[in-house]
C-alpha positions as CSV (number, residue, x, y, z in Angstrom):
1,X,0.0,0.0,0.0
2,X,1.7,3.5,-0.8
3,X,0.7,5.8,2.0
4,X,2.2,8.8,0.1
5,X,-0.4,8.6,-2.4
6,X,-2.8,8.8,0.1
7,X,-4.7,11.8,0.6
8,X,-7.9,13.8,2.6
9,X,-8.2,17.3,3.8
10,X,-11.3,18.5,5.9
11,X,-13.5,20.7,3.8
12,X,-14.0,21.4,0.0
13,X,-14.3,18.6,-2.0
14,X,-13.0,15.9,0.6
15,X,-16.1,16.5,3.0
16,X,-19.0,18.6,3.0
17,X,-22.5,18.7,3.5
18,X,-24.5,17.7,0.6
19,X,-27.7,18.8,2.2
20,X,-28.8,19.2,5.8
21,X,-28.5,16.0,7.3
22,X,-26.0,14.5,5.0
23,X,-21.7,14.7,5.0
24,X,-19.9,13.8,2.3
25,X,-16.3,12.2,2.9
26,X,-13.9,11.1,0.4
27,X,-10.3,10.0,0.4
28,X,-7.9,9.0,-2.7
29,X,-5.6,6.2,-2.8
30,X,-3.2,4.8,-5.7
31,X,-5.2,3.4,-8.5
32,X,-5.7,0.0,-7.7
33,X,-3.5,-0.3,-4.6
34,X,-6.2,-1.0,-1.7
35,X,-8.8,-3.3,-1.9
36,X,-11.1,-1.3,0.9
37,X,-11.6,1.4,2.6
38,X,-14.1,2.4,5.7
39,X,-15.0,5.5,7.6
40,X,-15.0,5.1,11.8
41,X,-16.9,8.4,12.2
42,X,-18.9,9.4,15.3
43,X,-20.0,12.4,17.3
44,X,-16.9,13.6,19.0
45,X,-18.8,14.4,22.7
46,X,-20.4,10.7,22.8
47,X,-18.2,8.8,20.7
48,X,-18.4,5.6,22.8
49,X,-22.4,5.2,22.0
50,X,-22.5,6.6,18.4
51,X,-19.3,5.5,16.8
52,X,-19.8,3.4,14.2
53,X,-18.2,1.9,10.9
54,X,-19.0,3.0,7.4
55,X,-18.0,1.3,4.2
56,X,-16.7,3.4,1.8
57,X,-16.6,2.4,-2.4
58,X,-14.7,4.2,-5.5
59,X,-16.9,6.8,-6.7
60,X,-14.3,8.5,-9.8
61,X,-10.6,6.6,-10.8
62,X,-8.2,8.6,-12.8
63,X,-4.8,7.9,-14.4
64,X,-3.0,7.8,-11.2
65,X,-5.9,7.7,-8.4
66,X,-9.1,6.1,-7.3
67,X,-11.6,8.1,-5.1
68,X,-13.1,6.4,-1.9
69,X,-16.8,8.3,-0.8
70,X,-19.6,7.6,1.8
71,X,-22.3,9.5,2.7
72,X,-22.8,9.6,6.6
73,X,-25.5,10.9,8.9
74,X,-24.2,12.5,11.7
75,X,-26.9,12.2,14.6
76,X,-25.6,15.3,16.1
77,X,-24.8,17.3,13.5
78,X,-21.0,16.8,14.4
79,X,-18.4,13.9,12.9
80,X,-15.9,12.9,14.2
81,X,-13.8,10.5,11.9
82,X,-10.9,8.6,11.1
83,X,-10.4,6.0,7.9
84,X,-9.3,2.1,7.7
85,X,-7.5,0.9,4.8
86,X,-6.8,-2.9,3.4
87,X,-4.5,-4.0,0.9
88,X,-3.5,-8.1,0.9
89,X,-2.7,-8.8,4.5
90,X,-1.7,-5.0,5.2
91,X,-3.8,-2.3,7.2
92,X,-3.7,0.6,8.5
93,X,-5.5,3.7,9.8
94,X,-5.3,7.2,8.8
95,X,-6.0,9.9,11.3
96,X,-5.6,13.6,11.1
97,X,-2.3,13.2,12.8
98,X,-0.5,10.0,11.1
99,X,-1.1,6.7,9.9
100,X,-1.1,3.8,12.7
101,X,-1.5,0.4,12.2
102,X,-4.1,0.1,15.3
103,X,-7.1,2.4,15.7
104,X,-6.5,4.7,18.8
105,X,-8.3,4.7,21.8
106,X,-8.9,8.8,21.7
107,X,-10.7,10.4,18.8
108,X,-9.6,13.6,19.5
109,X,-6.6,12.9,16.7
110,X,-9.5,11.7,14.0
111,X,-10.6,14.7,11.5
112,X,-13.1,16.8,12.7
113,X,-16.1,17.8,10.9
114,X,-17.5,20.7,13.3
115,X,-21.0,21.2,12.5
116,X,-23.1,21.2,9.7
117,X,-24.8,24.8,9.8
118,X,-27.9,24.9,6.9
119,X,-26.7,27.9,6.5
120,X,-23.5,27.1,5.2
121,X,-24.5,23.8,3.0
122,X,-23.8,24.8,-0.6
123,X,-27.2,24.3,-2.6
124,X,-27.7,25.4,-6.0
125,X,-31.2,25.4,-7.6
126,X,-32.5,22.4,-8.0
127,X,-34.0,22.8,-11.6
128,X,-30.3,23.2,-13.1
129,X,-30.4,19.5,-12.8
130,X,-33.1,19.1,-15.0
131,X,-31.8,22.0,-17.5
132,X,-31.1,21.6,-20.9
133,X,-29.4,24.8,-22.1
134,X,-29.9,26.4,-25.8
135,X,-27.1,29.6,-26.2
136,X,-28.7,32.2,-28.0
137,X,-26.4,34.9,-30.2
138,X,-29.2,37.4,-30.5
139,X,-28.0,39.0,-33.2
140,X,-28.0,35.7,-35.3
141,X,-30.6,34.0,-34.0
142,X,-33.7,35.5,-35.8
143,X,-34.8,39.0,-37.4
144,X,-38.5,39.0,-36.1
145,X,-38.8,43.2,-36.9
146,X,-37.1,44.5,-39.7
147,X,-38.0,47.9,-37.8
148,X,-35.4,48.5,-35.6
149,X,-32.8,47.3,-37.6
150,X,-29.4,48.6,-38.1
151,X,-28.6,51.3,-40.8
152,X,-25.9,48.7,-42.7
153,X,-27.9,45.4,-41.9
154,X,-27.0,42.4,-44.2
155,X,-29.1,40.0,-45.9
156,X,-29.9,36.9,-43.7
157,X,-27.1,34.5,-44.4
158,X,-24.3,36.2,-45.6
159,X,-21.3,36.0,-44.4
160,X,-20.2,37.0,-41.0
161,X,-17.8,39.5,-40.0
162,X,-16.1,41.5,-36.9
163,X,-18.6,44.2,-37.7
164,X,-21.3,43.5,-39.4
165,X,-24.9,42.9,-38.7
166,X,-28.0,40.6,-39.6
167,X,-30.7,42.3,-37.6
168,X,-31.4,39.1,-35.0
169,X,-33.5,40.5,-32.2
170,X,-35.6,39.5,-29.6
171,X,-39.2,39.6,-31.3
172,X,-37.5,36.7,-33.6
173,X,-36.8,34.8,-30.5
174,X,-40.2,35.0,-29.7
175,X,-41.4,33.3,-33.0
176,X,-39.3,30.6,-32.2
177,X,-39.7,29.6,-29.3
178,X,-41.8,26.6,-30.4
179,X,-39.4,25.3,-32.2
180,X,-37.4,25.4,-28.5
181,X,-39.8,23.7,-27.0
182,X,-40.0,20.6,-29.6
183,X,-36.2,20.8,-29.3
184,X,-37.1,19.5,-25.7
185,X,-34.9,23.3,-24.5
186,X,-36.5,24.1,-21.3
187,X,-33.5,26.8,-20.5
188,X,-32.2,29.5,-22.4
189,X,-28.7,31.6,-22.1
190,X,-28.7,34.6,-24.0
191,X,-25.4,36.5,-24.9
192,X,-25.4,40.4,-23.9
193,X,-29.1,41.9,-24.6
194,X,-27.7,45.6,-23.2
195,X,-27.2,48.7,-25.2
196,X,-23.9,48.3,-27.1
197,X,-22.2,49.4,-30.4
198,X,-21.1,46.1,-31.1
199,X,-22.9,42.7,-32.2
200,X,-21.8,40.9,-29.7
201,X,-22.7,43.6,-27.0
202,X,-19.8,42.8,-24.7
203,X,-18.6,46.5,-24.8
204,X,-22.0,47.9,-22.5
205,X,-23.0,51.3,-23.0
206,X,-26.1,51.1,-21.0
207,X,-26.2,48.2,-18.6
208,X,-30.1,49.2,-17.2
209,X,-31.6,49.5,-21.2
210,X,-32.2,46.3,-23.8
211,X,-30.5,47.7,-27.4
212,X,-32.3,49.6,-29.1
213,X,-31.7,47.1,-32.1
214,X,-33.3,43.7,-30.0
215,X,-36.0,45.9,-28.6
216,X,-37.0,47.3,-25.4
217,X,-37.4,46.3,-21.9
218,X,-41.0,46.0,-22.4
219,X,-39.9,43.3,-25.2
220,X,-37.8,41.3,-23.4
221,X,-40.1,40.8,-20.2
222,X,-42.5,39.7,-22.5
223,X,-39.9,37.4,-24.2
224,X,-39.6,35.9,-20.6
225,X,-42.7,35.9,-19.9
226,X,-43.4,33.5,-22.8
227,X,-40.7,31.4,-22.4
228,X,-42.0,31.0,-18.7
229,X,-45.1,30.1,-19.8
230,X,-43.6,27.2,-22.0
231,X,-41.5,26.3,-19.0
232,X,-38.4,28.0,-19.7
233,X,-36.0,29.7,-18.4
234,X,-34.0,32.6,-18.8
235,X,-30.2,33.4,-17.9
236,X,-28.8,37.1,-19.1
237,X,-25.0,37.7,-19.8
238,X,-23.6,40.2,-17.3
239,X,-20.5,42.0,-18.1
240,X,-19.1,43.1,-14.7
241,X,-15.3,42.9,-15.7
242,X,-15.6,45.6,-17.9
243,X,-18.1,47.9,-19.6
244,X,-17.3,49.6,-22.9
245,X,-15.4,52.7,-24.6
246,X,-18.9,54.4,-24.7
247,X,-20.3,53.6,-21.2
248,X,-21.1,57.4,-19.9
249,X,-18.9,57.6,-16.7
250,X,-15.7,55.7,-18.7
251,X,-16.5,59.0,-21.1
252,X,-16.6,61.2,-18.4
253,X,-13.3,59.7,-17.2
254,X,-11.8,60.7,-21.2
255,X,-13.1,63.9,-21.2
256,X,-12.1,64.8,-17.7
257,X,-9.1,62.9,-16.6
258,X,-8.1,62.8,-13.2
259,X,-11.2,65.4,-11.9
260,X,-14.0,63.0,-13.0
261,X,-16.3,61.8,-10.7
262,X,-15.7,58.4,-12.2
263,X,-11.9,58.5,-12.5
264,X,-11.9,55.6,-9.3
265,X,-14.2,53.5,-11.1
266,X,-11.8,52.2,-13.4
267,X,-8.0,51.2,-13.1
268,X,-5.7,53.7,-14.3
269,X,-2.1,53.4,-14.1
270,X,-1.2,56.8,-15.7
271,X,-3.3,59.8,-16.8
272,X,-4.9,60.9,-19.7
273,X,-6.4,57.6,-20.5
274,X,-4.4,56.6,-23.6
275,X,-3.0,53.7,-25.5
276,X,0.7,53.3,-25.5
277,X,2.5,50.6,-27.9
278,X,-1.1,49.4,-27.9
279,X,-0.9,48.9,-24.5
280,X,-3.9,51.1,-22.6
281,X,-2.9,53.2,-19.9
282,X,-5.7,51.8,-17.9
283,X,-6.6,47.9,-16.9
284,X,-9.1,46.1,-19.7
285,X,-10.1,42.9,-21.2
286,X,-6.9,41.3,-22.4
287,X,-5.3,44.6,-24.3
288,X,-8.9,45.6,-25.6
289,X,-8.8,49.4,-25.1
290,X,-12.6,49.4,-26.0
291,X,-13.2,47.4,-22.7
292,X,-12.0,49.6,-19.8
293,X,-11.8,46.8,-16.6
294,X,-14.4,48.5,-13.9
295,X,-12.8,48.8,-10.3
296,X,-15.4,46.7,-8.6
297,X,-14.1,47.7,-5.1
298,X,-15.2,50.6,-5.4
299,X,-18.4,51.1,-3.5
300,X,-20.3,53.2,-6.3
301,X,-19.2,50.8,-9.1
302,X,-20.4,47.8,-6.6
303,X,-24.2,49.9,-5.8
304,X,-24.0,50.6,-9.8
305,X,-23.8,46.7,-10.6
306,X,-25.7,45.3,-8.1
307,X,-28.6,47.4,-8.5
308,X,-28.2,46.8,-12.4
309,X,-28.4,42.2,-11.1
310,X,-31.3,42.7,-9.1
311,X,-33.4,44.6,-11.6
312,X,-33.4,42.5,-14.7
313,X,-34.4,39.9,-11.6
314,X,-37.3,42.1,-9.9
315,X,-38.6,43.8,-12.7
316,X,-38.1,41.4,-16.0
317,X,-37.9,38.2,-14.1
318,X,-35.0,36.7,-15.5
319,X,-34.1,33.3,-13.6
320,X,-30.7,33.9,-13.5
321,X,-26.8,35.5,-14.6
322,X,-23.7,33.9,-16.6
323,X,-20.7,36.1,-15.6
324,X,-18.5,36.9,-18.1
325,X,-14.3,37.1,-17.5
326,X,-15.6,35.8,-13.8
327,X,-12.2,34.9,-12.7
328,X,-10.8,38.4,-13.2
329,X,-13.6,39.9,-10.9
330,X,-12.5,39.8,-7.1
331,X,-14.1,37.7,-4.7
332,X,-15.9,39.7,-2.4
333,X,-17.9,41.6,-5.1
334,X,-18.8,38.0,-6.3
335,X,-19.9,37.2,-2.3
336,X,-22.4,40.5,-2.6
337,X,-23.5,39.5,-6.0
338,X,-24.5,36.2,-4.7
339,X,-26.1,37.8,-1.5
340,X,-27.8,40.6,-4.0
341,X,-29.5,37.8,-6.3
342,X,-30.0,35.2,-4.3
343,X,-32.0,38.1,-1.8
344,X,-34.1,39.1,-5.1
345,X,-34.4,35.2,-6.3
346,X,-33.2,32.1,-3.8
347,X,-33.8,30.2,-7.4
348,X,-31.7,31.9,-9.3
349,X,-28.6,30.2,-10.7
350,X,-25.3,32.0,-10.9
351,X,-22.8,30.7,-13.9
352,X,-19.5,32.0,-14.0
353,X,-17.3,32.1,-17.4
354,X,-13.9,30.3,-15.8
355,X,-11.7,28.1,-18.6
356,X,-9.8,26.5,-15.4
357,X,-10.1,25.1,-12.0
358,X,-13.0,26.8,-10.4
359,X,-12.7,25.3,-6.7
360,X,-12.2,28.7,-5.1
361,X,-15.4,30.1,-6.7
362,X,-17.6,26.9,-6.2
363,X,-17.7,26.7,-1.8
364,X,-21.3,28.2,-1.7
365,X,-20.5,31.8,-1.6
366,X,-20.3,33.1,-5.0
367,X,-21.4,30.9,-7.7
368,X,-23.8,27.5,-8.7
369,X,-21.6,26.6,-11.1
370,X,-19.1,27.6,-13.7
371,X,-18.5,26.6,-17.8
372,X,-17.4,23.7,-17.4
373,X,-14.3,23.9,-20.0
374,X,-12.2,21.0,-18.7
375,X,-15.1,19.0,-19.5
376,X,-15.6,20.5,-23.1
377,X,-11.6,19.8,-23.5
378,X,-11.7,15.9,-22.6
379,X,-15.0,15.1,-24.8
380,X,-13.1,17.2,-27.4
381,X,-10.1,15.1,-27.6
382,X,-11.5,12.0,-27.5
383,X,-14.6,12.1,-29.8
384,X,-13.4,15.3,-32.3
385,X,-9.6,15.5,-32.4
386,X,-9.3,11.6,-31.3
387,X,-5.9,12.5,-29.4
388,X,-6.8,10.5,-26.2
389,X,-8.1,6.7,-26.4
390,X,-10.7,5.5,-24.0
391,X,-8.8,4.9,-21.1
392,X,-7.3,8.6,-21.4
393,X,-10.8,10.3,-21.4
394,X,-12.3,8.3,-18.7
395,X,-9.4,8.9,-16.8
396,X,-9.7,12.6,-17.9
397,X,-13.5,12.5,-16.9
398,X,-13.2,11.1,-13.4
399,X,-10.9,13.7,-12.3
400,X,-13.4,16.4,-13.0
401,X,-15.7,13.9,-10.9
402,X,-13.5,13.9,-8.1
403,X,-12.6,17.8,-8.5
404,X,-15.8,18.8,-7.1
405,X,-18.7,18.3,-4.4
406,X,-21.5,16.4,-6.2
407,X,-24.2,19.4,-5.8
408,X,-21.1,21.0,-8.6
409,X,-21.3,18.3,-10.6
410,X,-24.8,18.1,-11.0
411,X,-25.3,21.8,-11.9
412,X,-22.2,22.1,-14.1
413,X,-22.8,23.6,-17.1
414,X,-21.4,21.4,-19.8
415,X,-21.0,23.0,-23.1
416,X,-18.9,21.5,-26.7
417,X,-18.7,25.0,-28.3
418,X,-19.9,28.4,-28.2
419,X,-19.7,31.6,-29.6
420,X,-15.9,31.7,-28.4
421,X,-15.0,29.0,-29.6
422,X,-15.2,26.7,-33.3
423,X,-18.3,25.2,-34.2
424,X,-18.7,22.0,-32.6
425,X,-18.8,20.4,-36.5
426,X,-16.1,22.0,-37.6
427,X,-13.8,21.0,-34.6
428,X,-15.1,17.2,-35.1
429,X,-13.7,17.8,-38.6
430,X,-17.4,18.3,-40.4
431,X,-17.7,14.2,-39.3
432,X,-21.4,14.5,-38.2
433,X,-21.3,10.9,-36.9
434,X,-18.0,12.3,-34.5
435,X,-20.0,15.2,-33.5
436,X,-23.6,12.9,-32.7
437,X,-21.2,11.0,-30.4
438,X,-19.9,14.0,-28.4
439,X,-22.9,15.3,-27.8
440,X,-24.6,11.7,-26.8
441,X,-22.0,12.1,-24.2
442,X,-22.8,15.6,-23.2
443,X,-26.7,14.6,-23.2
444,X,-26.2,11.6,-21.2
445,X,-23.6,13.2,-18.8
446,X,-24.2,14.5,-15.2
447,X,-25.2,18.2,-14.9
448,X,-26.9,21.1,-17.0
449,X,-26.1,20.3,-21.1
450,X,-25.9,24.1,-23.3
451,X,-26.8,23.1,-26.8
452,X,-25.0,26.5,-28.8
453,X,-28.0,27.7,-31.6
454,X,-27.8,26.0,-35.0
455,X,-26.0,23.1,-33.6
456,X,-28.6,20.9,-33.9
457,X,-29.2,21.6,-37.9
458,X,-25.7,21.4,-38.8
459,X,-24.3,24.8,-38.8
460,X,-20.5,24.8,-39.1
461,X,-18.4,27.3,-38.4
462,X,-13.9,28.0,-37.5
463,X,-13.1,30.5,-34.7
464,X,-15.0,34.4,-34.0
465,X,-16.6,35.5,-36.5
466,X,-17.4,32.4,-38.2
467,X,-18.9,30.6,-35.3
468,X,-21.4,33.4,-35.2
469,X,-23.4,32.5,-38.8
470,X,-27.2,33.1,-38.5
471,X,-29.2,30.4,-37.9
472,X,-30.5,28.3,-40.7
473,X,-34.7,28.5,-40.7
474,X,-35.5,27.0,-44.2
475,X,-36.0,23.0,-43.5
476,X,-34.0,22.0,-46.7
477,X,-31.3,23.5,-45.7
478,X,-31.1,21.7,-42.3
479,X,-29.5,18.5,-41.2
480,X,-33.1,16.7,-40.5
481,X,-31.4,13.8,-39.3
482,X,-29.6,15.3,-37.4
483,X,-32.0,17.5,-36.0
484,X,-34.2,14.5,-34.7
485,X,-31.3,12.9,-33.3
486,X,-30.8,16.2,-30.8
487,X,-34.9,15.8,-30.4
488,X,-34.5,11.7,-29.4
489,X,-31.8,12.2,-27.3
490,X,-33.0,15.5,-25.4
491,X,-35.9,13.8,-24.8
492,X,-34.4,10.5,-23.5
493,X,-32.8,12.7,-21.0
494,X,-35.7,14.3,-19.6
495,X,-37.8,10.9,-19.8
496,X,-34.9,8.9,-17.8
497,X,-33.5,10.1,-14.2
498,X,-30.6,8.2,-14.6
499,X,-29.3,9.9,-17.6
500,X,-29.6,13.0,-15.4
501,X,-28.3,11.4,-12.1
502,X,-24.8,11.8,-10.8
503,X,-24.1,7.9,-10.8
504,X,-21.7,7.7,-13.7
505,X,-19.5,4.4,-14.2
506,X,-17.6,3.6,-16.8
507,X,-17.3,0.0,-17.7
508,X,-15.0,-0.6,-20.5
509,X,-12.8,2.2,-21.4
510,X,-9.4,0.6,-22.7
511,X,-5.9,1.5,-23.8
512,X,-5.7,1.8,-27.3
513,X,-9.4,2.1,-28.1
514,X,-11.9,4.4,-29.8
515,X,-14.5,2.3,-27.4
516,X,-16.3,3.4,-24.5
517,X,-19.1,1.4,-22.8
518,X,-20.7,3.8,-19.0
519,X,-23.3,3.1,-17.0
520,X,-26.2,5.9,-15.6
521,X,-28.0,4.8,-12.1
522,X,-30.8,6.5,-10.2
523,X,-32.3,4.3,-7.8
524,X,-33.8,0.9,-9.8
525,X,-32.5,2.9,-12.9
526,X,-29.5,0.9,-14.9
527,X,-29.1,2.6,-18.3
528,X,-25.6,1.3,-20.2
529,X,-24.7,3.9,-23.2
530,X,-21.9,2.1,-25.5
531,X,-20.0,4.1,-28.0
532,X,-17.9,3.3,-31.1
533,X,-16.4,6.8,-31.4
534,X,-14.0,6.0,-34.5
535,X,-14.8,5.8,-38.1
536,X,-13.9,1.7,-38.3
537,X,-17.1,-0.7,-36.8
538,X,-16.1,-2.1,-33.5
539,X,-17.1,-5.2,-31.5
540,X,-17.0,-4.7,-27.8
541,X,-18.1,-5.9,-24.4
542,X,-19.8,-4.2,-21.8
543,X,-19.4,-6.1,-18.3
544,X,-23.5,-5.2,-17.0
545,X,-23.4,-7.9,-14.4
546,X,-26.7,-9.8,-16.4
547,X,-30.0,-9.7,-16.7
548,X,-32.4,-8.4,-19.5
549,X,-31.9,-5.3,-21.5
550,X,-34.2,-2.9,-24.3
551,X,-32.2,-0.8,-26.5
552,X,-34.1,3.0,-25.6
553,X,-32.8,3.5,-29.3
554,X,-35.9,3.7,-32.0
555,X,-36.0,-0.4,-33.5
556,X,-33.8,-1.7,-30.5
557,X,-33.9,-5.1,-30.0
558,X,-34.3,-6.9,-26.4
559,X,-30.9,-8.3,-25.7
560,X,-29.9,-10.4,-22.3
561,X,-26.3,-10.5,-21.2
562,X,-24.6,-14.0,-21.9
563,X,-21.6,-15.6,-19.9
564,X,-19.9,-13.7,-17.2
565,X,-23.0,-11.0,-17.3
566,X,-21.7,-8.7,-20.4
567,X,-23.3,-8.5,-23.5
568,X,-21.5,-8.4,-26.7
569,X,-22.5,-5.6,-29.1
570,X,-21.1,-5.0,-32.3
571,X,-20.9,-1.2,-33.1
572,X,-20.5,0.6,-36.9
573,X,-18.4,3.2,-37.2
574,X,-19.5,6.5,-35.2
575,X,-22.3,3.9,-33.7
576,X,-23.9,3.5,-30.4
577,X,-26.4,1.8,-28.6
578,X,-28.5,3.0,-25.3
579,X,-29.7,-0.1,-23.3
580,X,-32.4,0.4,-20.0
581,X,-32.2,-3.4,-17.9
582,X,-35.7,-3.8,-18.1
């Protein structure tokens, strides 16, 4: 047994309270190097009469690690705890102080888990896990009033650019949003709605007024309102980083240098505000000088914002915020935000754009959950660039599992592409049998899928500004097979709480191959998803443990595991099968 390799800290994702009663502990060990592990846990002032032993299983394994978890129920509230490990003939117990080969006598060495206060138990909404996202570009979604359209407007479909515009506004949302709801999208994410001389709006003039080119305020609570009424919701982009070159106090700042009233609500390392070897003088986005950083420690800029997240919440009823460049924000104006929202909506989910670990923002005080990138970047490799075999994804996959408390990973946002990023076609190399696959993994994946629009009729697309084409309305120019592949498999999702469960177990997933056979439980739920995620037909075996199974596939056949309890499917190219044990 390697002891170094051994490893639990109190708190964050090592234990936690899932819910109110309920404590979470995990520990790692070397992959494959100890047989079993157990939890002696028990309330620290009557540890004689409550102590007890808890069997712990592997809940994630990753290249180098598997991940021990049990779920406990303190009586008191308070947990006391120490863990036993076997390997062949060799045990030992690990305590907060060292590892003995005996269990001591006293507790008071044994990690302590104080108290679970409600108050502090980390509970996103509960509807996230139910979510299945669409991202909206507004601007390329759908021109539903010619109106209010740009002076220099282009003709529907042409080609985009940096600058240009098609017109997309929020009354053509609104004529869509049956076809959303036959998609199976019962959540929405729109990209910045707010005033903006840009398409993409991420430069805000006006953070308290819709642009003038979507619509009004009026039109967007009514958007809202109709999406509410077809049960779905609705998340808004908020800029907080930065605002934009034409935001009123950053031209106040310009016009008035070091005697505006605003000069302290932006970053300035040397007055006038200038650019220098294309360098700004003051803090941006990146090098951007058209997206001046706001100093959001400042207590004007902090009244400003917040007052800004709680009205689209009060008065429009929005159900919730993405936060774009989160990481760049500091912490304590995330800790209002959260406190400012959650006060105007307790069921309002907070989504922060992070490409990275996000364990410092995900403890319950700032956000639900966060873009979950390192997810997007293992399913990429796998299914679409093919750089990783099975064994390398899985592996990749259960260290996100064991990265985070599970209330994260059944909220996390899992998204392939977006609109700053490569069409999700186009990075699986225009192979729409590659790109079914991926998303089969996405859709059958713990936490809250985001389809990006046009996805789901084939829209390709490299990097900004080609990923932003308009959508495609005109059925013969759609994918309509792959259209009703999205609708069969969104729907499989919401019809089966395993595929949204955070039970995920992969049961072949081997060196060397395209081939990837995981299970989905909730409860008496056993669903067993098998992918052939390479262009040459595969035979595989997927280790079920017996019994009967129906393929949940249109035309599946009733299939019942033979010797040794696997059944033996035989895959095409870019093939899979979805079996329920029945």
């Amino acid at each position: 047994m390697l002891l170094e390799a051994i490893y639990h800290r109190p708190k964050h994702n090592w234990s936690y309270a899932y819910d109110e009663k309920t404590v979470h502990i995990r520990i790692r060990t070397k992959k494959d190097d100890v047989q079993k592990v157990e939890a002696i846990v028990g309330d620290k002032y009557a540890w004689d009469t409550t102590m007890e032993t808890v069997e712990m299983s592997v809940f994630a394994s990753d290249k180098l690690f598997d991940y021990w978890e049990a779920a406990v129920v303190p009586p008191f509230r308070r947990l006391r705890y120490a863990f036993r490990l076997s390997s062949g003939g060799a045990t030992w117990i690990l305590t907060e102080k060292e590892f003995t080969e005996t269990l001591p006598d006293n507790p008071n060495t044994f990690f302590d888990f104080p108290f679970l206060n409600p108050v502090d138990v980390f509970d996103p909404p509960a509807w996230v896990k139910d979510a299945v996202f669409y991202q909206i570009f507004p601007e390329r979604f759908a021109n539903g009033d010619k109106s209010i359209d740009p002076a220099d407007v282009q003709p529907w479909g042409g080609k985009p650019e940096q600058g240009n515009f098609f017109g997309g506004d929020l009354q053509g949302v609104i004529d869509h949003l049956d076809y959303l709801s036959e998609l199976g999208i019962n959540a929405v994410y729109f990209t910045p709605v707010f005033e903006a001389p840009t398409n993409h709006k991420y430069d805000t003039r006006d953070y308290m007024k819709v642009d003038p080119h979507f619509g009004t305020n009026e039109k967007l609570k009514e958007l809202v309102d109709e999406c509410h009424a077809r049960g779905i919701r609705v998340l808004l982009d908020a800029v907080f980083n930065h605002a934009g070159r034409t935001f009123p106090p950053f031209v106040d700042a310009l016009e008035n240098g070091e005697k505006s009233q605003y000069a302290d609500w932006f970053h300035v390392r040397e007055w006038p505000l200038d650019v220098v070897d294309g360098i700004p003088t003051y803090d941006a986005f990146a090098f951007e000088r058209h997206m001046p950083k706001l100093n959001t420690e400042h207590p004007d800029v902090q009244k400003y914002l917040l007052d800004v997240a709680r009205y689209w919440i009060e008065e429009i009823g929005i159900d919730g915020w993405r936060l774009d460049v989160a990481n760049e924000v500091d912490h304590e104006f995330w800790r209002k935000f959260r406190h400012t929202v959650k006060g105007a909506n307790p069921e309002a989910y907070i989504l922060g754009e992070i490409w990275h670990d996000s364990l410092a923002w995900l403890q319950g005080d700032q956000f639900d959950a966060v873009m979950n990138y390192p997810f997007t970047n293992a399913v990429l490799d796998f299914f679409a660039y093919q750089t990783i075999d099975a064994k390398g994804f899985a592996d990749a996959i259960g260290t996100q599992l064991a990265n985070y408390s599970q209330q994260v990973t059944e909220t996390a946002f899992n998204l392939l592409d977006s609109h700053d990023t490569p069409r999700l076609l186009t990075l699986c190399g225009d192979e729409v049998g590659a790109m079914q696959l991926a998303a089969l993994f996405k859709l059958t994946y713990p936490g809250a899928p985001c389809i990006y629009y046009g996805d789901e009729v084939g829209i390709n697309g490299g990097a900004d500004p080609d990923c932003r084409k308009t959508m495609v309305w005109e059925p013969e120019e759609q994918n309509q097979l792959l259209l009703k592949f999205y609708r069969q498999t969104i729907a499989l999702r919401l019809a089966h709480p395993a595929l949204r469960s955070a039970d995920i177990r992969f049961l072949a997933a081997e060196s060397g191959s395209g081939t990837l056979v995981y299970e989905r439980r909730s409860g008496d739920e056993r669903i067993v998803i098998a992918i052939n995620a390479r262009a040459e037909a595969a035979a595989l075996r997927a280790p079920v443990g017996g019994g009967s199974w129906q393929s949940l596939v249109k035309g599946g056949d009733r299939q019942t595991a033979g010797g040794g309890g696997s059944l033996e499917l035989h895959l095409p190219g870019y093939g899979y099968a979805i079996l329920k044990q029945v």
